[in-house]
C-alpha positions in Angstrom: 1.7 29.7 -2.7 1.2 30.3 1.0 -2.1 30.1 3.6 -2.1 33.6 4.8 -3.1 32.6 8.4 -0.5 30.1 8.9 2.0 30.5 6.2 1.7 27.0 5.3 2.8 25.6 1.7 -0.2 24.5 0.0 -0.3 21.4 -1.2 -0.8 20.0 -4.7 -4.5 20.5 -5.3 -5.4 16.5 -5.0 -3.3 16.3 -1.8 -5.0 20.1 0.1 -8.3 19.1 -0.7 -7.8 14.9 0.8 -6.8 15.5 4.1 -9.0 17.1 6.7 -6.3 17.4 9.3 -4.2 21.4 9.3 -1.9 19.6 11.3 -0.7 17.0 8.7 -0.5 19.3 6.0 1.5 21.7 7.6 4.1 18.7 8.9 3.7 17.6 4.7 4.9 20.5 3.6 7.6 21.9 6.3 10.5 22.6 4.3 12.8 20.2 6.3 11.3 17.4 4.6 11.8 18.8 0.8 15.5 19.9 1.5 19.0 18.9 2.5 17.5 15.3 1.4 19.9 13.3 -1.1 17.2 11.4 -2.6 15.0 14.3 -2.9 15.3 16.1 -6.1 12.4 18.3 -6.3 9.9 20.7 -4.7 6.9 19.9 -3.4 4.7 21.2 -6.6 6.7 19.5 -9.0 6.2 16.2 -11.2 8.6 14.7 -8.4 7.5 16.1 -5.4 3.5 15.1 -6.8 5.1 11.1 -7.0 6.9 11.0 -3.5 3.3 12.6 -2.3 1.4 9.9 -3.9 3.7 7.6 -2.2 3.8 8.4 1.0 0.0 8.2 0.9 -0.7 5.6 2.5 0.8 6.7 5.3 -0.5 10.1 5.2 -4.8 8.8 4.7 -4.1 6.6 8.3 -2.4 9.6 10.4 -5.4 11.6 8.9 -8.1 9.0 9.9 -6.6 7.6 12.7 -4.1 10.9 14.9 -6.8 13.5 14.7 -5.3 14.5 18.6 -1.4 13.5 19.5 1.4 15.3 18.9 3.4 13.8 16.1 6.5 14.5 14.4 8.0 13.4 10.6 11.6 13.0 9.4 13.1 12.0 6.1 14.1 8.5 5.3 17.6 10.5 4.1 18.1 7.3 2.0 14.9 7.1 -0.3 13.0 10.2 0.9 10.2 8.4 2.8 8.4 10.3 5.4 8.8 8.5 8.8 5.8 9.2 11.4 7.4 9.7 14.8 6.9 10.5 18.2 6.5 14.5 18.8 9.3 14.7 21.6 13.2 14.4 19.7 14.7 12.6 22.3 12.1 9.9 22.3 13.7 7.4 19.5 13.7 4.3 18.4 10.3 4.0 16.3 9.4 5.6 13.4 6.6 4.1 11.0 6.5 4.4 7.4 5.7 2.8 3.8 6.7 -0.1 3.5 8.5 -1.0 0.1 8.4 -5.0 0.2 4.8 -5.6 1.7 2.2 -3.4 -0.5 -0.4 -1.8 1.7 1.3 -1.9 5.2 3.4 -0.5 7.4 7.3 -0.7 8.2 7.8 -0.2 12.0 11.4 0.7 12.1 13.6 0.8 14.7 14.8 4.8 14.0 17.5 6.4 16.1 20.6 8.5 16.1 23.0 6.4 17.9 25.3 9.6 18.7 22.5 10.8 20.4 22.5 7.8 23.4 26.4 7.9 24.7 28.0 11.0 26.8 31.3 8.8 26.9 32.2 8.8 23.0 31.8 10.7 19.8 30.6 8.1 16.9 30.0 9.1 13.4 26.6 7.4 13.2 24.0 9.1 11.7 20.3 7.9 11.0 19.8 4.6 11.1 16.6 2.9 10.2 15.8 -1.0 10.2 12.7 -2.6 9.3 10.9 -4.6 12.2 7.8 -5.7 11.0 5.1 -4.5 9.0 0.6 -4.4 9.8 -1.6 -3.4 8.1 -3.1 0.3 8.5 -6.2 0.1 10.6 -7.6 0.0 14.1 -4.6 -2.0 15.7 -1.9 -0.6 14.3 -3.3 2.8 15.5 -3.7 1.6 19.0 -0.5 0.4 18.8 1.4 3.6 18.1 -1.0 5.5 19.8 0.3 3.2 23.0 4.2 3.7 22.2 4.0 7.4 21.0 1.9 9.0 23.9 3.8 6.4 26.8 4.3 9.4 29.8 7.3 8.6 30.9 8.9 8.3 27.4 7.4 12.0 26.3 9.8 13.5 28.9 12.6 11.9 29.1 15.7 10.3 27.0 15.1 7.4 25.5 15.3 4.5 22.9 11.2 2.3 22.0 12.6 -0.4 20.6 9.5 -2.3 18.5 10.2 -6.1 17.7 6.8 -6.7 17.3 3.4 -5.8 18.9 4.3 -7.9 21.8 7.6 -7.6 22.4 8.9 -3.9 23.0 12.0 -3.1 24.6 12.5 0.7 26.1 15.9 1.4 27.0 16.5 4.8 28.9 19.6 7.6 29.2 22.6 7.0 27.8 22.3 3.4 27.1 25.4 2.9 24.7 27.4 3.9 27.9 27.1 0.5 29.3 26.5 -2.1 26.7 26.5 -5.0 28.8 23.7 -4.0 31.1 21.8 -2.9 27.3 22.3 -6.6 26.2 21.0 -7.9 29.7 18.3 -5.3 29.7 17.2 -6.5 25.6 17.9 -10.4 26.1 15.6 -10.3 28.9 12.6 -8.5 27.7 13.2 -11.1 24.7 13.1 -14.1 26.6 9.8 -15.4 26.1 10.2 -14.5 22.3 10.6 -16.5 19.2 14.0 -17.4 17.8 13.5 -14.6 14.6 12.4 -12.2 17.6 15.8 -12.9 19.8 17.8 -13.1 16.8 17.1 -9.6 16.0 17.4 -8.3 19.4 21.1 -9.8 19.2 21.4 -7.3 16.0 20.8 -4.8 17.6 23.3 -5.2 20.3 25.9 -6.2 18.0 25.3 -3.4 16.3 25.9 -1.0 19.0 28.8 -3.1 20.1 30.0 -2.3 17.0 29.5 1.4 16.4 31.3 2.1 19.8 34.0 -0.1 19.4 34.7 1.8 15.5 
């Protein structure tokens, strides 16, 4: 069934009357999130669709609460069918927050891109890749931290990677980045100088990683 005015799904009755926010339900139940999605086997209104609601509710309760007033986006986990919480402009990557599934009650912030997307030099296979950072707790500070990272000006218009190690450590890296991996590494190594060895470590993943998808 359909709201005449917007032509928005409605939601399973326990999920249309929780949320206040139009926005959010209408981003809940866009039919890009309940299709073409391996790990999602059923609609929106079914036993299914009712359980990958109740668990993406965590998330779901803070963007309600807490993002009354940005622009937001949500894509598919396309491995377990969790809904990732993004920033509103596509070619802004490299953050998405969602459920975490190893700390109960928080937050994974992920580092979420589509490596093809970041090189004009070479065609790479990559698809969506997603990698747990760190997780907080839904509240006040996480807000003002993705409220800081999502609305950045500079990153809402332009072509870029918000890499989040952690709330102090946050590496941006701009344009076709994968085009010239040694001044990435320099740029990442530097803004993780100051940084704890777990923190360095995984900005070393994350070149070698690209080192490695270009070089496949």
């Amino acid at each position: 069934m359909k709201i005449k005015n917007t032509g928005r799904e409605i939601l399973p009755a326990e999920f249309e009357k929780r949320y206040g926010s139009e926005k959010l339900k209408e981003r809940i139940a866009d039919y890009g999130m309940w299709c073409a999605i391996p790990s999602v086997t059923g609609s929106m209104n079914s036993a299914f669709g009712i359980r990958r609601l109740r668990e993406n509710q965590l998330l779901f309760d803070f963007i309600d609460q807490y993002f009354p007033d940005i622009p937001y986006a949500f894509e598919p986990n396309m491995r377990d069918g969790r809904f990732v919480f993004l920033p509103d402009n596509v070619s802004h990557q490299g953050i998405g927050v969602l459920v975490s599934k190893v700390f109960p009650g928080s937050l994974d912030f992920c580092h979420f891109w589509y490596p093809c997307e970041y090189t004009d030099k070479k065609k790479i296979a990559s698809g969506q890749v997603c990698i747990p950072a760190f997780a907080l707790k839904p509240g006040t500070e996480c807000a003002n931290l993705i409220r800081r990272l999502y609305t950045d000006e500079e990153a809402s218009k332009n072509v870029c990677c918000t890499f989040a190690f952690n709330p102090d450590y946050v590496v941006k890296l701009r344009g076709h980045f994968l085009d010239d991996l040694d001044a990435t590494e320099t740029a990442v190594l530097t803004a993780l100088k100051d940084a704890d060895e777990s923190v360095c470590g995984q900005g070393e993943k994350l070149v070698s990683f690209m080192r490695w998808i270009m070089e496949k």
